[in-house]
mmCIF file of the N, C-alpha and C atoms, coordinates in Angstrom:
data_MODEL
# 
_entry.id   MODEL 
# 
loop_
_atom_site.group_PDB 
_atom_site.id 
_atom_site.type_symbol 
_atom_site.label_atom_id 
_atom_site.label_alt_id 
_atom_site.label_comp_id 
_atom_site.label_asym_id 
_atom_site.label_entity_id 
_atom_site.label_seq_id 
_atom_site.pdbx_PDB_ins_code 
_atom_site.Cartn_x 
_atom_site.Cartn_y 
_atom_site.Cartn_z 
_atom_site.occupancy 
_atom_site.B_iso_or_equiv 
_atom_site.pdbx_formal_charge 
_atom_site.auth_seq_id 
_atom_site.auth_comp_id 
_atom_site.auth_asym_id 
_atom_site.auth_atom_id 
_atom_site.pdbx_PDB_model_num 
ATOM 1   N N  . UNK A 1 1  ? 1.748   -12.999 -17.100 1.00 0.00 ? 1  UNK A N  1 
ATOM 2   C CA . UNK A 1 1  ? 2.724   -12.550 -16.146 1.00 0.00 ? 1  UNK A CA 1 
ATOM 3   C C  . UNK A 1 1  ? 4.046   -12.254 -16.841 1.00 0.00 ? 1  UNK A C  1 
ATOM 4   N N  . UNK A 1 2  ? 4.125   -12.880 -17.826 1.00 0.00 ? 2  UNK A N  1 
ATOM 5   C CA . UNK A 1 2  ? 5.637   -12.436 -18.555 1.00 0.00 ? 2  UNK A CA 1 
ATOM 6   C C  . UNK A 1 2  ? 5.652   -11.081 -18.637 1.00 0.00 ? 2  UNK A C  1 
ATOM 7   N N  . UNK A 1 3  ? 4.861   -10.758 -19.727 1.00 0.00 ? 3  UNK A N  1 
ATOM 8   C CA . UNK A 1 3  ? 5.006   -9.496  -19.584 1.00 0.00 ? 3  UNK A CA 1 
ATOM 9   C C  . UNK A 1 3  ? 5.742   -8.467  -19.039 1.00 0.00 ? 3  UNK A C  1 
ATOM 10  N N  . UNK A 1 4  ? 4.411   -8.544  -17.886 1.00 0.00 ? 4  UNK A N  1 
ATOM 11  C CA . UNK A 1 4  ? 4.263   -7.574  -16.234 1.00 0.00 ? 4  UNK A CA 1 
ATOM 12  C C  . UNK A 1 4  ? 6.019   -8.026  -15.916 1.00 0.00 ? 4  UNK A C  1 
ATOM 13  N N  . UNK A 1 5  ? 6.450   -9.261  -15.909 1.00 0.00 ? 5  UNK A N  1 
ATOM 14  C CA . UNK A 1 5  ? 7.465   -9.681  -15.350 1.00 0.00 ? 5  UNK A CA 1 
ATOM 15  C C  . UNK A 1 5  ? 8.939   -8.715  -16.357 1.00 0.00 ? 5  UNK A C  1 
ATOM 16  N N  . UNK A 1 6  ? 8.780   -8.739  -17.558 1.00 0.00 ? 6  UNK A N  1 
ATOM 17  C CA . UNK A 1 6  ? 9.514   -8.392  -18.485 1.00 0.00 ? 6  UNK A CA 1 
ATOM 18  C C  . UNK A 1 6  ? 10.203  -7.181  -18.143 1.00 0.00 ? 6  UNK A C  1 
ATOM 19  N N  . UNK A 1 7  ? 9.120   -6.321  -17.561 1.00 0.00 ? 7  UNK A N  1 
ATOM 20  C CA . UNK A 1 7  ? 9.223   -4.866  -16.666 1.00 0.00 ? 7  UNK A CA 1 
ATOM 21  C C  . UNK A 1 7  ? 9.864   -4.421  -16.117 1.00 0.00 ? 7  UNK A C  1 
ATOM 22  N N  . UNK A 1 8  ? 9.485   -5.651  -14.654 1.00 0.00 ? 8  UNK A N  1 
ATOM 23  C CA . UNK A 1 8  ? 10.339  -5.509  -13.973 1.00 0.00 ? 8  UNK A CA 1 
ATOM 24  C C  . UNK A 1 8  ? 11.392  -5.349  -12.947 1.00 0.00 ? 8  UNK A C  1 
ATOM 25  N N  . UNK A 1 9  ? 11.984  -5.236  -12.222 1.00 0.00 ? 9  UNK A N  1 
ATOM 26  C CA . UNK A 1 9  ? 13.585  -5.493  -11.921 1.00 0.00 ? 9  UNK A CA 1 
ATOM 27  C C  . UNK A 1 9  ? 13.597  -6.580  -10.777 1.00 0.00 ? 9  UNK A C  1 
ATOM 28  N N  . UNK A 1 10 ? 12.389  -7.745  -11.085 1.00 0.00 ? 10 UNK A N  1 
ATOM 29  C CA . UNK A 1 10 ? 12.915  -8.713  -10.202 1.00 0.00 ? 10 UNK A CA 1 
ATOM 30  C C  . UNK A 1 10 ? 12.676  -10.200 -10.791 1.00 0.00 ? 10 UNK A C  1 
ATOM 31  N N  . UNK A 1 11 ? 13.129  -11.394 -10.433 1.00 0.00 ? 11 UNK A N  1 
ATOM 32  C CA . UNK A 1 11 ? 12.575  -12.511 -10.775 1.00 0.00 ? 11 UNK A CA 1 
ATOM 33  C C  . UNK A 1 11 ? 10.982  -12.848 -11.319 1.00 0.00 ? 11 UNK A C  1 
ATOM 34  N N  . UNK A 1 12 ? 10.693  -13.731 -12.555 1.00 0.00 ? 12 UNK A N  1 
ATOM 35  C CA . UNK A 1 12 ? 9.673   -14.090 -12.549 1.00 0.00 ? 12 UNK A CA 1 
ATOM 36  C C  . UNK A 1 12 ? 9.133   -14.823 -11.559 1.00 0.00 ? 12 UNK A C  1 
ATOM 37  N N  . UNK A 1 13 ? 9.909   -15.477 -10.800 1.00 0.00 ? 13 UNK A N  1 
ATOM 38  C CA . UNK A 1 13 ? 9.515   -16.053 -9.399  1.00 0.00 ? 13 UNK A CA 1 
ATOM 39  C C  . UNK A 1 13 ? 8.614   -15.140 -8.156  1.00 0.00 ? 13 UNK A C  1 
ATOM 40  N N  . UNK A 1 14 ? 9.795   -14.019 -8.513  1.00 0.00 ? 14 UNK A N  1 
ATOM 41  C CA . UNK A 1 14 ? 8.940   -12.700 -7.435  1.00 0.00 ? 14 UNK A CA 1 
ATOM 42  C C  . UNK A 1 14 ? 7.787   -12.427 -7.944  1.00 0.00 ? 14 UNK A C  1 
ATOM 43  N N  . UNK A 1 15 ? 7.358   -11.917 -9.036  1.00 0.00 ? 15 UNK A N  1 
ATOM 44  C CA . UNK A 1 15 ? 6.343   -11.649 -9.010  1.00 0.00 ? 15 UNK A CA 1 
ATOM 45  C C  . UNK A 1 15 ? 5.269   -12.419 -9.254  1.00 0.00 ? 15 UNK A C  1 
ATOM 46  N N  . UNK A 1 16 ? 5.483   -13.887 -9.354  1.00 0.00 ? 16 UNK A N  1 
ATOM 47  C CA . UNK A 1 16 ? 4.544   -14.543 -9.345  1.00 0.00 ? 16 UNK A CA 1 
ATOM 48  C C  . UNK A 1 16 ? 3.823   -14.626 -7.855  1.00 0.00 ? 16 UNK A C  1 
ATOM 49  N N  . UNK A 1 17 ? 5.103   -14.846 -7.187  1.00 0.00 ? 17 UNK A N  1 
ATOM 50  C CA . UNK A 1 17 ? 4.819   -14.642 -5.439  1.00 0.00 ? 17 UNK A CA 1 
ATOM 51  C C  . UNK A 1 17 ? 4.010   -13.769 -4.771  1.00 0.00 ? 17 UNK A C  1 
ATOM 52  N N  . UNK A 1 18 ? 4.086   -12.218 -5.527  1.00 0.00 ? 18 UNK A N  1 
ATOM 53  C CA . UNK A 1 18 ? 3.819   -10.767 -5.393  1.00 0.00 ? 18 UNK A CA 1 
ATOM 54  C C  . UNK A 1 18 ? 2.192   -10.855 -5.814  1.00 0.00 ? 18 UNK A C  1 
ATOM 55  N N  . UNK A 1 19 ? 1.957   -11.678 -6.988  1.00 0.00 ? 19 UNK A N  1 
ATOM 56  C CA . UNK A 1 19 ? 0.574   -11.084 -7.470  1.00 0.00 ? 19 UNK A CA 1 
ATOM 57  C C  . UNK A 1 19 ? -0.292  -12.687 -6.439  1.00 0.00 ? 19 UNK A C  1 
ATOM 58  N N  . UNK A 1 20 ? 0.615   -13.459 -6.054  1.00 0.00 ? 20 UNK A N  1 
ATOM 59  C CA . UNK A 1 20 ? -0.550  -14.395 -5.122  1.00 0.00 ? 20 UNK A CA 1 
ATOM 60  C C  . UNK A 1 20 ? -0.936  -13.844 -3.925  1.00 0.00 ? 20 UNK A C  1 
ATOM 61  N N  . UNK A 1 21 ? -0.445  -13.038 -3.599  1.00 0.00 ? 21 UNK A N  1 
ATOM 62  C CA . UNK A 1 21 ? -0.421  -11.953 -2.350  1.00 0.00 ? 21 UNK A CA 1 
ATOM 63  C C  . UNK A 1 21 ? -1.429  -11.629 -2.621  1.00 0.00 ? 21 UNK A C  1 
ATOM 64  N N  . UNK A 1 22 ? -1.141  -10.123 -3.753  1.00 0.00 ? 22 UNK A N  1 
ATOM 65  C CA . UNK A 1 22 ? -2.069  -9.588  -3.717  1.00 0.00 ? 22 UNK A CA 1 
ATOM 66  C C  . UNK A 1 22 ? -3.504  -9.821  -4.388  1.00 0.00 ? 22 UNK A C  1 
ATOM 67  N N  . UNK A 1 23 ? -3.515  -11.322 -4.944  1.00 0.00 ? 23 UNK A N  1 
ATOM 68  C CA . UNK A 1 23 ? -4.772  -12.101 -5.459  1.00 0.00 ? 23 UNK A CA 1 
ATOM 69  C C  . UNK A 1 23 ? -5.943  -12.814 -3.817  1.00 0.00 ? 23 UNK A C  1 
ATOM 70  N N  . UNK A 1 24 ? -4.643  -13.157 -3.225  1.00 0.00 ? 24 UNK A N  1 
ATOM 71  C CA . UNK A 1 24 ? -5.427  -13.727 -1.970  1.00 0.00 ? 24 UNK A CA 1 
ATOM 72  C C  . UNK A 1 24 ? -5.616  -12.757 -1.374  1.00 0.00 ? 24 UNK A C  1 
ATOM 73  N N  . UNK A 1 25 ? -5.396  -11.490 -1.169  1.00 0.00 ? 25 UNK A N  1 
ATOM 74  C CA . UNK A 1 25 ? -5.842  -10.039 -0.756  1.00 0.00 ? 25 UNK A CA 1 
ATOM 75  C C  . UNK A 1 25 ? -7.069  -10.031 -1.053  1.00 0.00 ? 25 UNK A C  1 
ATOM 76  N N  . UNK A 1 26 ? -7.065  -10.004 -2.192  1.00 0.00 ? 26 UNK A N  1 
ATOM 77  C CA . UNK A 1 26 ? -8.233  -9.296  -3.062  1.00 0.00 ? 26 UNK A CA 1 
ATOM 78  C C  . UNK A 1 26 ? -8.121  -8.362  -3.742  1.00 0.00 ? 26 UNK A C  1 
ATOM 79  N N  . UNK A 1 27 ? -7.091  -7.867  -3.626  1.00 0.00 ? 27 UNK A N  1 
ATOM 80  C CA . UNK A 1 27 ? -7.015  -6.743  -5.110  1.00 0.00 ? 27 UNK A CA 1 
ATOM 81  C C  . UNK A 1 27 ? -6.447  -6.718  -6.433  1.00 0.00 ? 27 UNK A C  1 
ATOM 82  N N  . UNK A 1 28 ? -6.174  -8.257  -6.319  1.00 0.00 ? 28 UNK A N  1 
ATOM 83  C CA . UNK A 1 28 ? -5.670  -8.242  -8.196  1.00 0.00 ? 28 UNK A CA 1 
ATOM 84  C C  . UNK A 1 28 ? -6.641  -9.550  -8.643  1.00 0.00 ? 28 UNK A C  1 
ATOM 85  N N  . UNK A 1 29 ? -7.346  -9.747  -9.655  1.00 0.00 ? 29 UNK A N  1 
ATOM 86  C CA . UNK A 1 29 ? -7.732  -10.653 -10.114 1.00 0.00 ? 29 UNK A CA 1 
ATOM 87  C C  . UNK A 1 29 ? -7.428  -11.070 -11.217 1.00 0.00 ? 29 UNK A C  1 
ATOM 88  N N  . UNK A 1 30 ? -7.357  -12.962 -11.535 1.00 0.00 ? 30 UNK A N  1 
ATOM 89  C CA . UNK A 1 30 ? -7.109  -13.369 -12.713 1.00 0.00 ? 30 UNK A CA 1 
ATOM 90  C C  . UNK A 1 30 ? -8.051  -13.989 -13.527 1.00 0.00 ? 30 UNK A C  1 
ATOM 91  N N  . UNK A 1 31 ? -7.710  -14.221 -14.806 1.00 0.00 ? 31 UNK A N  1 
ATOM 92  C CA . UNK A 1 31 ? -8.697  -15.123 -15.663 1.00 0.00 ? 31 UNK A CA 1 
ATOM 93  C C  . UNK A 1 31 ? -7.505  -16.039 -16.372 1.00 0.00 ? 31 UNK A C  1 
ATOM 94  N N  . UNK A 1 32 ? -7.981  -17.110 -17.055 1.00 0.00 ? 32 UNK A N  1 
ATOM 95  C CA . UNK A 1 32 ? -7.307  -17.542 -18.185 1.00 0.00 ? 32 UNK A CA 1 
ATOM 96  C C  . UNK A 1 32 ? -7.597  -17.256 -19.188 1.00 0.00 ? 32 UNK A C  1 
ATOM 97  N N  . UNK A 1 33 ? -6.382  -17.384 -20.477 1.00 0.00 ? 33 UNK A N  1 
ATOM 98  C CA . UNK A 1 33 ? -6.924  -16.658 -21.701 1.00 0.00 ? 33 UNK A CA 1 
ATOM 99  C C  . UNK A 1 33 ? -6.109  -17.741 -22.627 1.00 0.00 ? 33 UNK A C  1 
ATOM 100 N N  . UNK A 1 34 ? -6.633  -18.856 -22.700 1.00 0.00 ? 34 UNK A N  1 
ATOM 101 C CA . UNK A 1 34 ? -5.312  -19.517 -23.466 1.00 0.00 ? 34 UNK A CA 1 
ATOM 102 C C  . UNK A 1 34 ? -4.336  -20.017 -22.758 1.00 0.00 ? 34 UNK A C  1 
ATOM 103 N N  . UNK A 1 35 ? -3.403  -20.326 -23.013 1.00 0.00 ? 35 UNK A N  1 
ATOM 104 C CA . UNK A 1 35 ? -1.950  -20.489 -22.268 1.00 0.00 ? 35 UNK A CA 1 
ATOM 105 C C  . UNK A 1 35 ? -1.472  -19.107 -21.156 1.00 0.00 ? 35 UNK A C  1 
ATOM 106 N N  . UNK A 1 36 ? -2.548  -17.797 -21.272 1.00 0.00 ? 36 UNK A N  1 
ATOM 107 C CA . UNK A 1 36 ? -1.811  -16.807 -20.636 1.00 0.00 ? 36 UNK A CA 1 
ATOM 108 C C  . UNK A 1 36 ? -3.188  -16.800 -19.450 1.00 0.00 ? 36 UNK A C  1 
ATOM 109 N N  . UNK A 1 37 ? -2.749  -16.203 -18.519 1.00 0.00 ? 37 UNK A N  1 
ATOM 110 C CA . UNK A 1 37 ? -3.429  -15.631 -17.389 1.00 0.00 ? 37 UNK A CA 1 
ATOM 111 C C  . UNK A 1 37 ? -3.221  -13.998 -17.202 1.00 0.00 ? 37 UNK A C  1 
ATOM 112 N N  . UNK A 1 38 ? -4.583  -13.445 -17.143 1.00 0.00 ? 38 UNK A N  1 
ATOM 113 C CA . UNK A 1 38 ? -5.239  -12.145 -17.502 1.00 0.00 ? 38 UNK A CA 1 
ATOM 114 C C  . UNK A 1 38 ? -5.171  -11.545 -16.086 1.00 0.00 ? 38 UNK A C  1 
ATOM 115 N N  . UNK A 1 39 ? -4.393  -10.474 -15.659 1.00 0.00 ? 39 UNK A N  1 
ATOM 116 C CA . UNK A 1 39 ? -4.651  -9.820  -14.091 1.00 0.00 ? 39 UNK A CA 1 
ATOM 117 C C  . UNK A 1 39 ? -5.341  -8.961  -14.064 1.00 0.00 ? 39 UNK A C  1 
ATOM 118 N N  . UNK A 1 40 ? -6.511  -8.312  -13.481 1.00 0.00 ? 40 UNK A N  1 
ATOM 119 C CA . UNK A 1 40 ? -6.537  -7.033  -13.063 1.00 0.00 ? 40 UNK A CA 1 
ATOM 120 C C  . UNK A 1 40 ? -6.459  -6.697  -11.913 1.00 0.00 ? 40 UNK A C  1 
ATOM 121 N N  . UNK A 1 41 ? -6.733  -5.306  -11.490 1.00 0.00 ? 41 UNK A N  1 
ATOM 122 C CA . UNK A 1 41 ? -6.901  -4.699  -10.018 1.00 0.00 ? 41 UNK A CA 1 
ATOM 123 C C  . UNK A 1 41 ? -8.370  -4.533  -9.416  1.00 0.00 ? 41 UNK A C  1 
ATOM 124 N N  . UNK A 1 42 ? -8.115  -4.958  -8.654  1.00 0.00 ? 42 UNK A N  1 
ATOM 125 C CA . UNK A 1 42 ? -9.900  -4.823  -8.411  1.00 0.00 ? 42 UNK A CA 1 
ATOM 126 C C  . UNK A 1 42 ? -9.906  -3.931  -7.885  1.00 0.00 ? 42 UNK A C  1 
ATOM 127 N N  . UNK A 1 43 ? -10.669 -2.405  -8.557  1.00 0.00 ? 43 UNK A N  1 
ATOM 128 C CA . UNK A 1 43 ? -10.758 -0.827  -7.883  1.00 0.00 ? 43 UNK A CA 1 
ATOM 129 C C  . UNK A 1 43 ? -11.643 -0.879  -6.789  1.00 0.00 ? 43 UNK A C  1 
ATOM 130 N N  . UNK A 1 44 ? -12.264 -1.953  -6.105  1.00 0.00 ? 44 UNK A N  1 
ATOM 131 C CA . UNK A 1 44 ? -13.382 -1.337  -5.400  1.00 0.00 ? 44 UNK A CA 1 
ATOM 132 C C  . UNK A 1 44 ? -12.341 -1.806  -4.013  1.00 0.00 ? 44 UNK A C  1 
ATOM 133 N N  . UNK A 1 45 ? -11.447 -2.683  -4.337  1.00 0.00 ? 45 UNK A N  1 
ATOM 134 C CA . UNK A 1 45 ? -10.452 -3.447  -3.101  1.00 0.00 ? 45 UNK A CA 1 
ATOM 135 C C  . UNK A 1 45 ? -9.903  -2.344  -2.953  1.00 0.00 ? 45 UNK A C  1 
ATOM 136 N N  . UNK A 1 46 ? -8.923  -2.302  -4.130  1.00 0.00 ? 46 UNK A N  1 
ATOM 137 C CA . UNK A 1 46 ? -7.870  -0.903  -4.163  1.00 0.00 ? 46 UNK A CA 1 
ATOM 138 C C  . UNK A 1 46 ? -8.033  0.786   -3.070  1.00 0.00 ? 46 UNK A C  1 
ATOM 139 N N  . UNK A 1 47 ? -9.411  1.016   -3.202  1.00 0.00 ? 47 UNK A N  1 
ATOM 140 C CA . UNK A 1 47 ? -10.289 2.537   -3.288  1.00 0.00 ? 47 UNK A CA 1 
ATOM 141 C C  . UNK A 1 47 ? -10.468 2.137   -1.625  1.00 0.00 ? 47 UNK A C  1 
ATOM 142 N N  . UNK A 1 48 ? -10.516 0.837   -1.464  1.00 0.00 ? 48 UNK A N  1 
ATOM 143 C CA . UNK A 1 48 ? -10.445 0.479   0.223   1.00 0.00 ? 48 UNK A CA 1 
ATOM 144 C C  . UNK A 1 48 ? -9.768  0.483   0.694   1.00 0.00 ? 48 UNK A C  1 
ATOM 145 N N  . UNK A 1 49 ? -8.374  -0.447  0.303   1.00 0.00 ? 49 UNK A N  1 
ATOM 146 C CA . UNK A 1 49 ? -7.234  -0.048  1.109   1.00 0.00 ? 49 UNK A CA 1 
ATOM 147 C C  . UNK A 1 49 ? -6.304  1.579   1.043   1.00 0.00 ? 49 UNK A C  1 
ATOM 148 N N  . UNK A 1 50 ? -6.529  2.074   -0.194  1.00 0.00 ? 50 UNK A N  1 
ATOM 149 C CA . UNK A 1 50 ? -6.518  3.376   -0.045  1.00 0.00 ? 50 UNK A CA 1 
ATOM 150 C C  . UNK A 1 50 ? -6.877  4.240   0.825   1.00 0.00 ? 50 UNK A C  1 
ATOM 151 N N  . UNK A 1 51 ? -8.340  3.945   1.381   1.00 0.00 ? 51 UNK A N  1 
ATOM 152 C CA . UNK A 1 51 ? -9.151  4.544   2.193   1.00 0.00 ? 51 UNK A CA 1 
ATOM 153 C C  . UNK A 1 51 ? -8.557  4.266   3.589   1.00 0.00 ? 51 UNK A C  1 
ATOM 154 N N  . UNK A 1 52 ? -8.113  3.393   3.828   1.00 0.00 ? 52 UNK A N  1 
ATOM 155 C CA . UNK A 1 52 ? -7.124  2.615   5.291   1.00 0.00 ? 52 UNK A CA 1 
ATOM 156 C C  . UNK A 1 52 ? -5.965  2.930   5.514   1.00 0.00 ? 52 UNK A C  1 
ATOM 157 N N  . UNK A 1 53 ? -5.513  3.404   4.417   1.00 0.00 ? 53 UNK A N  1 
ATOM 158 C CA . UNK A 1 53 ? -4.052  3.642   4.213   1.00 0.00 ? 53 UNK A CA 1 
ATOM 159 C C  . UNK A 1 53 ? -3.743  5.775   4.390   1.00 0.00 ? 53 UNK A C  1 
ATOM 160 N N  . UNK A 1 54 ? -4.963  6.381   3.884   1.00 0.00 ? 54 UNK A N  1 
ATOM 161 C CA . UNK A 1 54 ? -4.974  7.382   4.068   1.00 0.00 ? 54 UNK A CA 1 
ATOM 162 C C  . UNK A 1 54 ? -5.476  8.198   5.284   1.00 0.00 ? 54 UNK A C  1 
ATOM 163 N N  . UNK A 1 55 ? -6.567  7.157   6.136   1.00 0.00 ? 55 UNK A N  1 
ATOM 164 C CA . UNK A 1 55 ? -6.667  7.361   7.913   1.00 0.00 ? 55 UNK A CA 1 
ATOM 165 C C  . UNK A 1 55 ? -5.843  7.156   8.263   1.00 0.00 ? 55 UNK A C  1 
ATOM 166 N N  . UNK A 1 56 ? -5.013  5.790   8.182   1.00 0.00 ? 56 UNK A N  1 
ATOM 167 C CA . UNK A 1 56 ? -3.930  5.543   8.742   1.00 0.00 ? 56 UNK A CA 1 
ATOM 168 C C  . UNK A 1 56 ? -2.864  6.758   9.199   1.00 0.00 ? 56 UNK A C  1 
ATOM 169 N N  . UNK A 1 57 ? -2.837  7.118   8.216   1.00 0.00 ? 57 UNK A N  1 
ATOM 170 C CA . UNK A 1 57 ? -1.402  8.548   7.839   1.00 0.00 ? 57 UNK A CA 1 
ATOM 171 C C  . UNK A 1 57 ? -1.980  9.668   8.076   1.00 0.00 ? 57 UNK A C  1 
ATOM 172 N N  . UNK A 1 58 ? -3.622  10.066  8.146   1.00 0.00 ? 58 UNK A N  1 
ATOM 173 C CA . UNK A 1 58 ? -4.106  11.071  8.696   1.00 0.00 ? 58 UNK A CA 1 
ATOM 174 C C  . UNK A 1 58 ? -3.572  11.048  10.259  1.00 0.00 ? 58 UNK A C  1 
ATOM 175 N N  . UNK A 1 59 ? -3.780  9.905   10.700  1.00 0.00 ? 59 UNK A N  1 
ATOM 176 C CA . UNK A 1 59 ? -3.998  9.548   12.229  1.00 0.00 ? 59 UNK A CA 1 
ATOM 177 C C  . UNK A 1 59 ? -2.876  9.987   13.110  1.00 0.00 ? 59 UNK A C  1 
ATOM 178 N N  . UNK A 1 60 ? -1.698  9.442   12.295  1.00 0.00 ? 60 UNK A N  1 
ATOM 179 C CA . UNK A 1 60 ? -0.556  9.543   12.280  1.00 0.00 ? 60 UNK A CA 1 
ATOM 180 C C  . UNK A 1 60 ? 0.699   10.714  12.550  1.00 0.00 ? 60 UNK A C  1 
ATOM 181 N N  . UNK A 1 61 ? -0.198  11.454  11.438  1.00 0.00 ? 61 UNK A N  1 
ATOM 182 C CA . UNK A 1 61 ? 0.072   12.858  11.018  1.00 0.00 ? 61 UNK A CA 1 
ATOM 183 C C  . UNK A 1 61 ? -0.463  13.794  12.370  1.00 0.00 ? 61 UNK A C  1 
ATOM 184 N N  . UNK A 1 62 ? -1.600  13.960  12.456  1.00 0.00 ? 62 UNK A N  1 
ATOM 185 C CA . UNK A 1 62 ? -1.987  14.666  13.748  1.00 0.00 ? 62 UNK A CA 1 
ATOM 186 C C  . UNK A 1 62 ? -1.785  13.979  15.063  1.00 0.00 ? 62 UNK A C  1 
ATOM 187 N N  . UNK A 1 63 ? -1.181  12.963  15.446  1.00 0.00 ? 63 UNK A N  1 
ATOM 188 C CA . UNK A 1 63 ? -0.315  12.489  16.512  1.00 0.00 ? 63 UNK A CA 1 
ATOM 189 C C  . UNK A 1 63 ? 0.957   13.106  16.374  1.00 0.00 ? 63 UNK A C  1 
ATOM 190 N N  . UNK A 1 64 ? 1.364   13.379  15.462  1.00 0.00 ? 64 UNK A N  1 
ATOM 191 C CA . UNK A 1 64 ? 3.275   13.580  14.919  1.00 0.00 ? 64 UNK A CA 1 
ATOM 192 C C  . UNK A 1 64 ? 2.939   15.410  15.708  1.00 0.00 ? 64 UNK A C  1 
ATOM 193 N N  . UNK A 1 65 ? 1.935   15.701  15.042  1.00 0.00 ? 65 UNK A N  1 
ATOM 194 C CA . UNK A 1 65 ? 1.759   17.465  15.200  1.00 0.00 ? 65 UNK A CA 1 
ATOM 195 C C  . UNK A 1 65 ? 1.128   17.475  16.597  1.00 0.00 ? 65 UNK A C  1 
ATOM 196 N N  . UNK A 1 66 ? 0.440   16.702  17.213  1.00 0.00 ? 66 UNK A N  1 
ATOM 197 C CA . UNK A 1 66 ? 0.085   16.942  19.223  1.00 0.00 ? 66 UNK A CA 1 
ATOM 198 C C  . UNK A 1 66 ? 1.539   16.700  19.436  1.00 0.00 ? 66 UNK A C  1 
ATOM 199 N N  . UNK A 1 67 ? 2.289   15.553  19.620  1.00 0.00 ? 67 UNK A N  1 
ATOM 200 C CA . UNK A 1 67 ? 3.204   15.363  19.864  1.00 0.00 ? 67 UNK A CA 1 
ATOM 201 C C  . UNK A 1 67 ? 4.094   16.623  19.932  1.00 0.00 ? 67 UNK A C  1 
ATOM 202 N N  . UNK A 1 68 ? 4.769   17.278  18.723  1.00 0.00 ? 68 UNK A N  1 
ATOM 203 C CA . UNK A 1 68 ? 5.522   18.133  18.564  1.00 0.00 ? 68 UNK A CA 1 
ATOM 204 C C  . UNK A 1 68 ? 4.840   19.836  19.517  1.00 0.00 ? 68 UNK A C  1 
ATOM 205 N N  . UNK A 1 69 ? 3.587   19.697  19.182  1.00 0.00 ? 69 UNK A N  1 
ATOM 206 C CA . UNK A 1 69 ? 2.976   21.143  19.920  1.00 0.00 ? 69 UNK A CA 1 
ATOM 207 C C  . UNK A 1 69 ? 3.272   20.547  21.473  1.00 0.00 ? 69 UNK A C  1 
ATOM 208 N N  . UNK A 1 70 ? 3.329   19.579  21.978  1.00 0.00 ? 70 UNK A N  1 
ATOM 209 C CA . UNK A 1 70 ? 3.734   19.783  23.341  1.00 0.00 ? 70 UNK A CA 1 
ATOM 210 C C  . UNK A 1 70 ? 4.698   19.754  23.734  1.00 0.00 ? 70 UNK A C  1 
ATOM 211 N N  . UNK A 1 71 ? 5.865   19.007  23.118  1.00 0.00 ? 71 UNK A N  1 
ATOM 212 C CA . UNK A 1 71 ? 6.761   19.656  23.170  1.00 0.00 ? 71 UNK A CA 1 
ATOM 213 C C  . UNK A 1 71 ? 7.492   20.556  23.240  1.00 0.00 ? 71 UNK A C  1 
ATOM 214 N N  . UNK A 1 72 ? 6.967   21.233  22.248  1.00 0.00 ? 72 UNK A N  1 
ATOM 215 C CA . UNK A 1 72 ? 7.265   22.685  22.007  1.00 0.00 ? 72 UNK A CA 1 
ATOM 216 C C  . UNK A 1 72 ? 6.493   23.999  23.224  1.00 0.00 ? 72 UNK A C  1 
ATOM 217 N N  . UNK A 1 73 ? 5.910   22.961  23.468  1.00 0.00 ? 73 UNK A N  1 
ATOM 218 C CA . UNK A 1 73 ? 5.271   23.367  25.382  1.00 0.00 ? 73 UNK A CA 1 
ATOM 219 C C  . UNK A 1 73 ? 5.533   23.791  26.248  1.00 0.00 ? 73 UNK A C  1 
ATOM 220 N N  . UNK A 1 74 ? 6.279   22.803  26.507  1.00 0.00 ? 74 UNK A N  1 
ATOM 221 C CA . UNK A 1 74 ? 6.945   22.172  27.406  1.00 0.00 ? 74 UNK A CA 1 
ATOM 222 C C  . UNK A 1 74 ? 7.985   22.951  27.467  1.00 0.00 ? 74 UNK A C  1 
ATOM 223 N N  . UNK A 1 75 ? 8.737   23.016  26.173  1.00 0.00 ? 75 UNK A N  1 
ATOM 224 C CA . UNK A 1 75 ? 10.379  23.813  26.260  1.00 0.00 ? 75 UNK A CA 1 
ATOM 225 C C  . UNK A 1 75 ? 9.779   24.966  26.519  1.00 0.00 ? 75 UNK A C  1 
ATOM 226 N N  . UNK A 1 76 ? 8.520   25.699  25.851  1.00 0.00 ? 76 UNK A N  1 
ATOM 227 C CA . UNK A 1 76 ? 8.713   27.377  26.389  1.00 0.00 ? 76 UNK A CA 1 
ATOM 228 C C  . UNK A 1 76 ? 8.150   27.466  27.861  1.00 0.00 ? 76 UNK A C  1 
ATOM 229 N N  . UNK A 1 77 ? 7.773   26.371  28.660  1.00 0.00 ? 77 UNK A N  1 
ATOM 230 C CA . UNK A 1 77 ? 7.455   26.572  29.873  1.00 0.00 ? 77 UNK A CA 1 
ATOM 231 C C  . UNK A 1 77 ? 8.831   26.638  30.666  1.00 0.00 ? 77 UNK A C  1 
ATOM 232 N N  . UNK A 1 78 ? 9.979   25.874  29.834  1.00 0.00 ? 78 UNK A N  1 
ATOM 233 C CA . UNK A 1 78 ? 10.960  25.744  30.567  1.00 0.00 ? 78 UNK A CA 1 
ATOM 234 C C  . UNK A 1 78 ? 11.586  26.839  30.532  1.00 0.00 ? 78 UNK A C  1 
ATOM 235 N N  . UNK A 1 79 ? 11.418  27.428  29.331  1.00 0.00 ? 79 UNK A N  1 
ATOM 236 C CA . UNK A 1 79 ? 12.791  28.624  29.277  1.00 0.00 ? 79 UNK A CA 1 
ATOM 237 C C  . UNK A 1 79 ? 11.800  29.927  29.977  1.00 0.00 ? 79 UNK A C  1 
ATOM 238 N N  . UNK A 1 80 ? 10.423  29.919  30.685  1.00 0.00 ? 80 UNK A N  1 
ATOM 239 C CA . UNK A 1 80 ? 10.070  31.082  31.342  1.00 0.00 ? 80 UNK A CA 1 
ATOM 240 C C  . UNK A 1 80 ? 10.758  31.068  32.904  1.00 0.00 ? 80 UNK A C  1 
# 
């Protein structure tokens, strides 16, 4: 974690906090290696919440655009 921490721009505290998050998530994993502890990302977690995160904002996105087309409805019904 030094390292990773060395990086950057917050407390080694934070990111120790940051990677228990995202360890009890499931998308970062550790090992020991000696005195150091080894992180990775687990891609198959990652490629999931990706996948959740990009419906999400699909979903989102074409609510934002119904939304606005009726609006935009609406006003040219008004100004006939």
């Amino acid at each position: 974690m030094g390292q990773l921490a060395a990086q950057l721009p917050v407390t080694r505290s934070a990111v120790s906090q940051h990677l228990k998050i995202l360890k009890d998530a499931g998308l970062v994993s550790e090992h020991p290696a000696g005195t150091r502890r080894i992180y990775r990302l687990n891609p198959t977690a990652v490629a999931a919440l990706r996948d959740q995160l990009d419906t999400y904002w699909q979903r989102a996105l074409t609510s934002y655009v119904d939304v606005t087309e009726h609006a935009a409805d609406e006003m040219t019904e008004e100004g006939s």
